[in-house]
C-alpha positions as CSV (number, residue, x, y, z in Angstrom):
1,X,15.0,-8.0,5.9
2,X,14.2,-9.5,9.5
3,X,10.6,-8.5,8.5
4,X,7.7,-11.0,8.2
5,X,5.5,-9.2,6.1
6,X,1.7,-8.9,7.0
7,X,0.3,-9.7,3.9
8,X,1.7,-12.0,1.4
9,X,0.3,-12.8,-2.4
10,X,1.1,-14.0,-6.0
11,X,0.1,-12.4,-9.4
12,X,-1.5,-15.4,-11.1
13,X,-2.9,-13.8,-13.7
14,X,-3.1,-9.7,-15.4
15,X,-6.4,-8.7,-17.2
16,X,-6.0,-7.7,-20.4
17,X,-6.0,-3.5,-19.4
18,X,-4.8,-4.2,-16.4
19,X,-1.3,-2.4,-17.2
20,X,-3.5,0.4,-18.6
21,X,-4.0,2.3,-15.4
22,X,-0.3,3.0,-14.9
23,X,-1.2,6.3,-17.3
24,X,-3.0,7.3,-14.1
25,X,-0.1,5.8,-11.6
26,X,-2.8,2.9,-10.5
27,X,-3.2,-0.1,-9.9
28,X,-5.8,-2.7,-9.3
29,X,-5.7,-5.9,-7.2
30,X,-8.4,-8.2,-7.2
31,X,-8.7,-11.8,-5.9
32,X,-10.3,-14.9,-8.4
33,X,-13.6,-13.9,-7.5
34,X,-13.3,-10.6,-9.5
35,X,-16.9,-9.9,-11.8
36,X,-16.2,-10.7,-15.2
37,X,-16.6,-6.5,-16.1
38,X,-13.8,-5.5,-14.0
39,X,-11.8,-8.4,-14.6
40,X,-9.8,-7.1,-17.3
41,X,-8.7,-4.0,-15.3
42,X,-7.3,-6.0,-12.8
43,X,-4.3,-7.6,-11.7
44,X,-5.6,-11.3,-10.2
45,X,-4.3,-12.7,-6.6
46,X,-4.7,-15.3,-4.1
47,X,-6.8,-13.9,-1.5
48,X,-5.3,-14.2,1.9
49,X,-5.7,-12.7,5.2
50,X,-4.2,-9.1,6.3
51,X,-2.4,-10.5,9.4
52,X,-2.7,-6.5,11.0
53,X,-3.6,-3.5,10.4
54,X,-2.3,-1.6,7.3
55,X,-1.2,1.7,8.3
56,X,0.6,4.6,7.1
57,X,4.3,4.5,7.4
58,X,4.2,0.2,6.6
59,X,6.1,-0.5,3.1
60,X,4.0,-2.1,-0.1
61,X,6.4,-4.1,-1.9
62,X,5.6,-5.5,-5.7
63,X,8.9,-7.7,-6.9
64,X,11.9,-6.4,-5.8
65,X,10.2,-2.8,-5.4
66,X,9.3,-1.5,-2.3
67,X,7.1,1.7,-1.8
68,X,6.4,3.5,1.3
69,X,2.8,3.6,2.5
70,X,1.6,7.3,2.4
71,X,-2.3,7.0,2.7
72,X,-4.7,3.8,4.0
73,X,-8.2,4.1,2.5
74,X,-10.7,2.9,5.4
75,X,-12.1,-0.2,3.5
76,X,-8.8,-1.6,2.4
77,X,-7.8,-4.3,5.2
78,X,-11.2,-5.6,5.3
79,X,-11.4,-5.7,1.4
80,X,-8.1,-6.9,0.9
81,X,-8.4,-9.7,3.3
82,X,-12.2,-10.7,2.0
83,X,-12.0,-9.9,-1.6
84,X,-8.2,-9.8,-2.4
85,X,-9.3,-5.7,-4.1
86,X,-7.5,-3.1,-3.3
87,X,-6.6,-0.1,-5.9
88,X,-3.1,0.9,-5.1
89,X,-2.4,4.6,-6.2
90,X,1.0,5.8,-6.8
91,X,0.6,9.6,-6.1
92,X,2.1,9.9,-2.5
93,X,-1.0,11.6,-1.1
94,X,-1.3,11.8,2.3
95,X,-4.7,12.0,2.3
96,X,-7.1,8.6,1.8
97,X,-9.7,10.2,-0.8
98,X,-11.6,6.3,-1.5
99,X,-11.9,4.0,1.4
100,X,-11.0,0.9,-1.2
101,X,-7.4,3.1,-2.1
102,X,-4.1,2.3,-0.7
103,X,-2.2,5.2,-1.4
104,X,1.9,4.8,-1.7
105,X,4.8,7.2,-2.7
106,X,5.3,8.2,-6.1
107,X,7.7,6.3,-7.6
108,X,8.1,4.2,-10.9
109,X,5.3,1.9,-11.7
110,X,6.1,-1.5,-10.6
111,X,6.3,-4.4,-13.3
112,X,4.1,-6.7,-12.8
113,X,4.1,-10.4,-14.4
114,X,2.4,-13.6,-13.6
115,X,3.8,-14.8,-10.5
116,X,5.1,-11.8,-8.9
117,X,5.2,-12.0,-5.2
118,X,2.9,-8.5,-3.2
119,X,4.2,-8.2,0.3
120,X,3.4,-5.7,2.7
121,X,5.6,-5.5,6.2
């Protein structure tokens, strides 16, 4: 790739709904700190630092699938890098509708296990 991405993470572990929002192309992220009510919903990661800004046009990649960037909701660097939460939304809008949203083409829902590697470059 030549790329080094900007933000790096690991699945370590997938609530038990968590896959559930794929009926509505989504995603949640959430770091170990996640409250115990939304826990289940959510896909658990290592919270680390957003090296840059996450803009439009960058490439969200989940295991060996990589999705273009369409929309950046205006809380999602500062969440992602404090919180490790971030809803990713598979819908290719343009438009960021929720500041906590990171909005990326739509494209086949990404499969997700423990251990899967989250870049974005």
């Amino acid at each position: 790739m030549g790329k080094e991405p900007i933000f790096k993470t690991v699945v370590r572990e997938i609530g038990k709904e968590a896959q559930d929002f794929k009926a509505v192309d989504m995603l949640i992220f959430f770091g170990d700190e996640a409250p115990s009510a939304l826990r289940d919903s959510c896909f658990i990661i290592d919270v680390n630092q957003v090296d840059t800004q996450i803009i439009k046009g960058m490439t969200l990649k989940i295991g060996d699938t990589d999705y273009q960037i369409t929309a950046v909701g205006s809380e999602v660097n500062t969440n992602l890098s404090n919180l490790g939460h971030i809803a990713v939304k598979f819908t290719g809008d343009e438009e960021a509708d929720l500041p906590g949203s990171l909005y990326v083409e739509k494209k086949a829902f990404p499969t997700i296990e423990v251990g899967t590697e989250v870049e974005i470059f």
